[in-house]
Backbone as ProteinMPNN parsed JSONL, in Angstrom:
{"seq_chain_A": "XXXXXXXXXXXXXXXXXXXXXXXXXXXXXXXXXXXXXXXXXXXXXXXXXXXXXXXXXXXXXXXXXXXXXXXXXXXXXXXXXXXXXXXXXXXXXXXXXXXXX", "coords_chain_A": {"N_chain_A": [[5.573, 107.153, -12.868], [6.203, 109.751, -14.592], [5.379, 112.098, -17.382], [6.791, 112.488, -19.479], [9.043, 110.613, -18.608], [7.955, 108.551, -20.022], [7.313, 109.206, -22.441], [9.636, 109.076, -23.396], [10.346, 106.325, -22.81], [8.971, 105.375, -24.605], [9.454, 106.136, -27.302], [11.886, 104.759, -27.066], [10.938, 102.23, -27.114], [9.731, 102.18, -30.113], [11.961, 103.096, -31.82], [13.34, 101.17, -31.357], [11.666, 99.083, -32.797], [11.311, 100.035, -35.309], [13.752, 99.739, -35.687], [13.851, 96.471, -36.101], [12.029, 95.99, -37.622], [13.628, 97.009, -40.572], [15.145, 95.216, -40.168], [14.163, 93.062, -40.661], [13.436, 93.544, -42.931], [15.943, 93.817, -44.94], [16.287, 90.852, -44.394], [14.105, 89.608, -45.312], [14.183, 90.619, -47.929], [17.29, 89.612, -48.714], [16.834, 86.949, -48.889], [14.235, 86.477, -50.626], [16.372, 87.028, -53.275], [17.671, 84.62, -52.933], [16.139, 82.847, -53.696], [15.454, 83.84, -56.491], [17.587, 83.08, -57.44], [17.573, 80.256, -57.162], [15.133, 79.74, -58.238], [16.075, 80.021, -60.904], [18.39, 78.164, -61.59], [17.145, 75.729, -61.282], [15.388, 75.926, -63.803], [17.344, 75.767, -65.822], [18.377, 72.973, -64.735], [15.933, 71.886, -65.133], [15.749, 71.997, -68.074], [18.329, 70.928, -68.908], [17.491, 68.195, -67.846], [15.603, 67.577, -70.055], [16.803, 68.174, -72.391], [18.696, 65.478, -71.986], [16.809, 63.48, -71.857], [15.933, 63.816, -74.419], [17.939, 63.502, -75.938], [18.723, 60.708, -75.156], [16.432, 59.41, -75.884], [17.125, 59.899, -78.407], [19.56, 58.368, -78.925], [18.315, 55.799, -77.952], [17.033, 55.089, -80.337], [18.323, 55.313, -82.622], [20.231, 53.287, -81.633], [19.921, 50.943, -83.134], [21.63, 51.543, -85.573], [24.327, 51.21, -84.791], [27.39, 49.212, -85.792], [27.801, 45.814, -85.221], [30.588, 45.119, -84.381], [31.217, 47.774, -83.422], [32.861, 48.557, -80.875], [33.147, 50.135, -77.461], [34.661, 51.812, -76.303], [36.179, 54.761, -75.629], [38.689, 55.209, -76.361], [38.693, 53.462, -79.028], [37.082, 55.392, -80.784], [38.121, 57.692, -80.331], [40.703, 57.575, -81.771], [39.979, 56.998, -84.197], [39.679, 54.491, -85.532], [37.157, 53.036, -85.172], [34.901, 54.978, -86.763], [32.132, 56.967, -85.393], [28.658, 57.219, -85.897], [26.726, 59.484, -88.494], [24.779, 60.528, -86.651], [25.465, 60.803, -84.434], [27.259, 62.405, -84.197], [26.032, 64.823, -84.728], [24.018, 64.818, -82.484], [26.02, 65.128, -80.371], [26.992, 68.109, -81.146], [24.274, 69.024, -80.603], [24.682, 69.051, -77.627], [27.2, 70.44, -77.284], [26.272, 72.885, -78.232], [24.028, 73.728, -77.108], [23.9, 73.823, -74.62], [23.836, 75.413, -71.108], [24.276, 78.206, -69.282]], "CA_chain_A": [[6.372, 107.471, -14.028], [6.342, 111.019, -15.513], [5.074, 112.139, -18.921], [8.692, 112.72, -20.064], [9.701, 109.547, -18.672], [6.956, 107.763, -20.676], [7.433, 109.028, -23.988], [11.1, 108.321, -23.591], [10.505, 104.66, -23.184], [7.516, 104.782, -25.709], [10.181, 106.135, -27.975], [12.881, 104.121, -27.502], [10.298, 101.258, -28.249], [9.61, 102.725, -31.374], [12.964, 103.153, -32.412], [14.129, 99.506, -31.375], [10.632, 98.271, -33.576], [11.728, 100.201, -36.398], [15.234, 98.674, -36.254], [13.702, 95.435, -36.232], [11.597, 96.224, -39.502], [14.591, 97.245, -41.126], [16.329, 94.616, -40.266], [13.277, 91.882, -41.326], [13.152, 93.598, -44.484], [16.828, 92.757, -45.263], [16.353, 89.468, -44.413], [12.762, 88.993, -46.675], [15.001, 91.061, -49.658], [18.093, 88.429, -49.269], [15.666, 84.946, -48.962], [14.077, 86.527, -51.767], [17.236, 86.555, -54.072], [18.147, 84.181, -53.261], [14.673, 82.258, -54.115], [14.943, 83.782, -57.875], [18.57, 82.052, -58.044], [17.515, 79.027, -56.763], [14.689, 79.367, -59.563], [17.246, 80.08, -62.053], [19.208, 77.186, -61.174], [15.709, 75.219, -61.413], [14.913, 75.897, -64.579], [18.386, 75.061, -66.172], [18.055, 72.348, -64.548], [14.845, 71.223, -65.933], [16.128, 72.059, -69.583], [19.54, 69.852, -69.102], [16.933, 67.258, -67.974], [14.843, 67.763, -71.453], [18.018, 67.284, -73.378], [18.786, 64.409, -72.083], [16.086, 62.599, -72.133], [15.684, 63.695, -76.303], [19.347, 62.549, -76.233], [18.485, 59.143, -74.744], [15.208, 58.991, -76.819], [17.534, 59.393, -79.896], [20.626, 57.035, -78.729], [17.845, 54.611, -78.15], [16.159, 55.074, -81.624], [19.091, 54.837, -83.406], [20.849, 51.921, -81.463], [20.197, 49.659, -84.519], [22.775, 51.845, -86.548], [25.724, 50.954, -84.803], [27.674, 47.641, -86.2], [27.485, 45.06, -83.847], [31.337, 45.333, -83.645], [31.609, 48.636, -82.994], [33.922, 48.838, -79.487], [32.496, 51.208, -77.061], [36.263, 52.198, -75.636], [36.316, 56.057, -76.172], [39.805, 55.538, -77.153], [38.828, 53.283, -80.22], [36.221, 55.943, -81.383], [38.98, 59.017, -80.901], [42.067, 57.48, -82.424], [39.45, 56.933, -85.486], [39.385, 53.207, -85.724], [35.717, 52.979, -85.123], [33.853, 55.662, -86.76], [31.213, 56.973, -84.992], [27.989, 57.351, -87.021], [26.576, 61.005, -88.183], [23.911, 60.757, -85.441], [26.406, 61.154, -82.706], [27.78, 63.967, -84.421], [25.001, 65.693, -84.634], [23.906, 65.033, -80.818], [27.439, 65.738, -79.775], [26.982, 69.521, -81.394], [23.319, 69.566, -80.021], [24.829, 69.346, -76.432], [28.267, 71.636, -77.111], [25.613, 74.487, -78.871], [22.385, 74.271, -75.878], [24.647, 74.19, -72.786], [23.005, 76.749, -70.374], [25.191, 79.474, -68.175]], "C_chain_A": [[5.809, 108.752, -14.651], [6.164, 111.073, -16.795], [6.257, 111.676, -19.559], [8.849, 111.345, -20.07], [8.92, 108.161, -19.605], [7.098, 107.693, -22.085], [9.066, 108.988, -24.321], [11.209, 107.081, -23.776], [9.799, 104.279, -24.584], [8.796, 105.22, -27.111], [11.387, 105.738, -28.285], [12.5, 102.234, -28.413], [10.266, 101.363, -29.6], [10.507, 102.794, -32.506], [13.591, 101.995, -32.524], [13.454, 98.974, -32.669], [10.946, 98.644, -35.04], [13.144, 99.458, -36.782], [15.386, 97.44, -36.345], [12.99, 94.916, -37.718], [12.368, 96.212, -40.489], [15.277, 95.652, -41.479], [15.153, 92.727, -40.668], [13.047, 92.051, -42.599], [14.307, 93.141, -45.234], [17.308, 91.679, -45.463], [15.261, 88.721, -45.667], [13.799, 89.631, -48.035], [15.879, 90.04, -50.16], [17.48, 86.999, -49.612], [14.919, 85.447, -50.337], [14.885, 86.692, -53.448], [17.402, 85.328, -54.122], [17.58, 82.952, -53.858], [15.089, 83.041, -55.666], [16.513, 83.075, -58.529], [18.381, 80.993, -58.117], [16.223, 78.503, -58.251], [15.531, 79.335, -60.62], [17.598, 79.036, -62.258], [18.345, 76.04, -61.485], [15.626, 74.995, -62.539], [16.286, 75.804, -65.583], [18.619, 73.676, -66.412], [17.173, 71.341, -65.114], [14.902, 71.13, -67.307], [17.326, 70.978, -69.602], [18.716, 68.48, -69.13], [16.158, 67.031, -69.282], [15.961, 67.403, -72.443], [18.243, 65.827, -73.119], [18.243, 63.394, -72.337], [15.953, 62.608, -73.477], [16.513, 63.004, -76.429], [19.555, 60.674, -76.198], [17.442, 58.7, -75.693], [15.765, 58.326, -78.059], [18.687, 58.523, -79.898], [19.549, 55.471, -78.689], [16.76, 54.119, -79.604], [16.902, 54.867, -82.592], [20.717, 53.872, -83.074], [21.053, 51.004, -82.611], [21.148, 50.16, -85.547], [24.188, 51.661, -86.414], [26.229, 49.659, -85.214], [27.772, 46.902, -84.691], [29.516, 44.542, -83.449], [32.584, 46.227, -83.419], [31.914, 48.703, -81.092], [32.962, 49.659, -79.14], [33.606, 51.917, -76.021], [36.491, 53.743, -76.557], [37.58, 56.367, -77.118], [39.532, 55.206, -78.608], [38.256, 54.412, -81.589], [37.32, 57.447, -81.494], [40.097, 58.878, -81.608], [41.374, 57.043, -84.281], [39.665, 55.461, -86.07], [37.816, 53.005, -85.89], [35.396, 54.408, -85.589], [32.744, 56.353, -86.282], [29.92, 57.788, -86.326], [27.475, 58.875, -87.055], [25.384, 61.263, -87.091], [24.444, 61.381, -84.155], [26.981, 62.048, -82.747], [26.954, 64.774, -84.054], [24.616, 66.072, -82.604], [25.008, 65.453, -80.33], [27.446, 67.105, -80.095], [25.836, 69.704, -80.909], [23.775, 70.144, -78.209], [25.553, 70.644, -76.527], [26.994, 73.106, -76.925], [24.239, 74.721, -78.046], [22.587, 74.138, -74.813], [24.185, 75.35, -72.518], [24.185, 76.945, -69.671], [25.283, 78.561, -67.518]], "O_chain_A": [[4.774, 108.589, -15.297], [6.697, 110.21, -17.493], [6.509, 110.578, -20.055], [8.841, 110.721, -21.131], [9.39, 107.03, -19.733], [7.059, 106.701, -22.812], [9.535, 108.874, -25.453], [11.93, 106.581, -24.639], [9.961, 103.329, -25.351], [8.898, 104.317, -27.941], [12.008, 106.051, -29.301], [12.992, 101.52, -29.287], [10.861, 100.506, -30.253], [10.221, 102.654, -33.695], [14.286, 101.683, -33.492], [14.147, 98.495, -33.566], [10.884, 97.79, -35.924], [13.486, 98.842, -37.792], [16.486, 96.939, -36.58], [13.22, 94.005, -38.513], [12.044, 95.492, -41.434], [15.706, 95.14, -42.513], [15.593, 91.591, -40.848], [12.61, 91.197, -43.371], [14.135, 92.269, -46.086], [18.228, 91.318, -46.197], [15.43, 87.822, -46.49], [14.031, 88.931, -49.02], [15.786, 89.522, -51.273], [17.757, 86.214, -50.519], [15.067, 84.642, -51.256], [14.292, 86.548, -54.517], [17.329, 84.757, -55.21], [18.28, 82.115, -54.429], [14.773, 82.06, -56.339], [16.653, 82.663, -59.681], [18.889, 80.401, -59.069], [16.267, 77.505, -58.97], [15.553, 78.275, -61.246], [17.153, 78.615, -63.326], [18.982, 75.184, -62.098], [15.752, 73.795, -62.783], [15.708, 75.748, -66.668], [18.907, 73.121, -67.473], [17.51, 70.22, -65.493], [14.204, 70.281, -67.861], [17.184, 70.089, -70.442], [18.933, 67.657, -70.02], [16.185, 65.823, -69.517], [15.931, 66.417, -73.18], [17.987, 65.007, -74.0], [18.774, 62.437, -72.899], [15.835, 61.492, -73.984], [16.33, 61.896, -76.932], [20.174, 59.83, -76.846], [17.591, 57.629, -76.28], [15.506, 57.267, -78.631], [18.847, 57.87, -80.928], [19.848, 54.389, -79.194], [16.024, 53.145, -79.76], [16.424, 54.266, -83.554], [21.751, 53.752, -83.732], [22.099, 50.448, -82.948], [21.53, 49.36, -86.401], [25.059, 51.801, -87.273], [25.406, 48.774, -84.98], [27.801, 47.318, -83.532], [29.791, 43.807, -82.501], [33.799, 46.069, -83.298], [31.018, 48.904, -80.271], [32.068, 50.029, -79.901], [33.234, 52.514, -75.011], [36.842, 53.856, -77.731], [37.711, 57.154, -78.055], [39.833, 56.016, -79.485], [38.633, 54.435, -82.761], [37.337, 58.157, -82.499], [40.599, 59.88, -82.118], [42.07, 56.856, -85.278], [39.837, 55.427, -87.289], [37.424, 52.791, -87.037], [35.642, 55.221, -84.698], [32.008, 56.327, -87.269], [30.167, 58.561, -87.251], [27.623, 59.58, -86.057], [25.2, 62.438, -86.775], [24.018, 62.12, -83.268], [27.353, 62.679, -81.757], [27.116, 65.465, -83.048], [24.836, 67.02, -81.85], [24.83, 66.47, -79.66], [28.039, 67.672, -79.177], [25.867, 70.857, -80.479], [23.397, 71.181, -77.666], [25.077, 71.71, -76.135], [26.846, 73.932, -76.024], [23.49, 75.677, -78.247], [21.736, 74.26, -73.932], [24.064, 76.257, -73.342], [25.012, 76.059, -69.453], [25.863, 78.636, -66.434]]}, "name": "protein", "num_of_chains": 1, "seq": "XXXXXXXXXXXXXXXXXXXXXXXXXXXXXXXXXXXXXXXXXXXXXXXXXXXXXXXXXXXXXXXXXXXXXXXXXXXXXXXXXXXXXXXXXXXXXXXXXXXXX"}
């Protein structure tokens, strides 16, 4: 094999290896998006879970305020037969007003 023909191959190596770099760096750039969505998504996540559980903390802390025959039929509580007490208001605007994206 001939000089020539040597640094022809050695440079088509070269050129393949670079187009393989290229094309591993595209791949580490997208897996790494898509790793800070997936955190995103994560940490949403972990806050919806934090509400709820306060939410549950305080439905189960102020269980003893509902009458004992208050219905639990969404209809009775929206057509305004049952009342619901100002606790549930309140939690009901905590959720609307700390919903995440």
């Amino acid at each position: 094999m001939s000089q020539v023909t040597r640094n022809k191959v050695a440079q088509e190596w070269l050129t393949e290896a670079e187009l393989t770099v290229q094309a591993a760096e595209q791949v580490a750039e997208a897996a790494h998006r898509e790793l800070e969505e997936v955190q995103g998504r994560l940490l949403r996540l972990r806050a919806a879970w934090e509400i709820g559980a306060k939410a549950n903390a305080v439905v189960r802390e102020r269980a003893d305020q509902v009458p004992e025959d208050t219905g639990t039929s969404p209809v009775q509580v929206d057509s305004g037969d049952t009342p619901a007490p100002d606790w549930c208001w309140d939690l009901a605007c905590t959720f609307r007003y700390r919903r995440g994206p």
